[in-house]
N, C-alpha and C positions, 0 to 999 in steps of 0.2 A: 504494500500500500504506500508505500515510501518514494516507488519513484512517482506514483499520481500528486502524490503529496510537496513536493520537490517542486515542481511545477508549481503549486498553487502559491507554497511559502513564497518563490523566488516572485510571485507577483504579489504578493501583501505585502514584502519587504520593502518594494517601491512604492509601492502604496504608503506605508508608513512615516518612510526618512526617504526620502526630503517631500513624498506626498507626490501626485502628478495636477497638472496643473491644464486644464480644458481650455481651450481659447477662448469657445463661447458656448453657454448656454442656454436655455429658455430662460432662463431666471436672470442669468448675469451676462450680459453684454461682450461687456469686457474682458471675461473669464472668472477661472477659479480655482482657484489651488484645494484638491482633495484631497483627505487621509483617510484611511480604511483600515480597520483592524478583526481578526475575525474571533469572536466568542458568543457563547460557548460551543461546547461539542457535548453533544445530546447523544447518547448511547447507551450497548449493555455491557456488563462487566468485560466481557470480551473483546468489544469494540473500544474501550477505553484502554485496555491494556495493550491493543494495535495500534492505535491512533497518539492518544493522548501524550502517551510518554511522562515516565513518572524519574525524575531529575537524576537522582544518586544512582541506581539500580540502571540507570536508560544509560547515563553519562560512561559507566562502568561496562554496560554494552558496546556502546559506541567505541570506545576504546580498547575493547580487546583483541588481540594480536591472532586467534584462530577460530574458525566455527563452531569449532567443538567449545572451547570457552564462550563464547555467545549463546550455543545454545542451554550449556550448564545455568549459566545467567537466566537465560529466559526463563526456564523450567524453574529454577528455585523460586523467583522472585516473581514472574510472571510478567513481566515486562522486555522491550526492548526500543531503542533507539526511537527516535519521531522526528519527524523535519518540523514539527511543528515546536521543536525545541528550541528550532533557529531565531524566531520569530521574542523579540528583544523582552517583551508584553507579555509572554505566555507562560501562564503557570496552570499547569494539570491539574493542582489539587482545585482552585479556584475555580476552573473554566472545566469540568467535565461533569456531565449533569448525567445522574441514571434516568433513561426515559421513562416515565410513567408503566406503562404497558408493560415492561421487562420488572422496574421495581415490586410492581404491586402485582398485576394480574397473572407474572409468569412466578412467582414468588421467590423474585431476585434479592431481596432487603433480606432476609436471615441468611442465605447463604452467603451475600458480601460481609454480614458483620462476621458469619464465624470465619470465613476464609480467605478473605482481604483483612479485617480488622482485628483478627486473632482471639474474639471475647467466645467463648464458649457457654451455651445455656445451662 
C-alpha cells in the first residue's frame, strides 16, 4: 500500500510547505495560495496497522537492514513503515479513527483493548 501511498504523501507535501498557489479562481481573481493536509484515517485494526504507521515500532521497521528483520518486527508488534510518516503533521495515535461498523457492529473494541492495548478482562 506504500507505493499508492508514496504518491499521495509526495503531493500533500507540496501541498503543505510552501502550499500551491492557483492563478485564479471563482472566488479570487487574482489567485490563491493553498494548503492541504490530510486527516484522519478512518479504519479497522488492520487497516491502521497498514496505513497509519505507529512511530517507534514503524521507525524501527523502516530501518532494518533485512526482510527477515522486518518481518520479525511486523509480527511482534504488528506494524510496519507508512509514507504517511513522511508527512511533517502526522501523528497515528491522533489521526487514526476505528470506523464505527468495524468498532461496534463487527465487535472490534474488546479485541483492540485486549490485543493492541494489553488490558485483559
Amino acid at each position: 500500500i506504500n507505493n499508492f501511498l508514496r504518491v499521495l504523501v509526495n503531493e500533500l507535501l507540496e501541498f503543505w510547505e510552501p502550499g500551491v498557489f492557483f492563478s485564479r479562481t471563482a472566488q479570487h481573481r487574482n489567485g490563491r495560495l493553498v494548503s492541504l493536509a490530510l486527516v484522519p484515517l478512518v479504519c479497522d485494526v488492520l487497516g491502521a496497522r497498514q496505513v497509519g504507521g505507529f512511530l517507534i515500532h514503524a521507525d524501527q521497521w523502516h530501518l532494518a537492514n533485512t526482510s527477515e528483520e522486518r518481518d520479525r518486527i511486523a509480527r511482534t508488534h504488528g506494524v510496519r513503515f507508512s509514507e504517511l510518516l513522511r508527512l511533517p503533521y502526522w501523528d497515528p495515535i491522533w489521526f487514526t479513527v476505528l470506523d464505527s461498523m468495524h468498532a461496534f457492529f463487527l465487535h472490534a473494541i474488546p479485541q483492540h483493548i485486549r490485543y493492541i492495548w494489553g488490558i485483559s478482562p
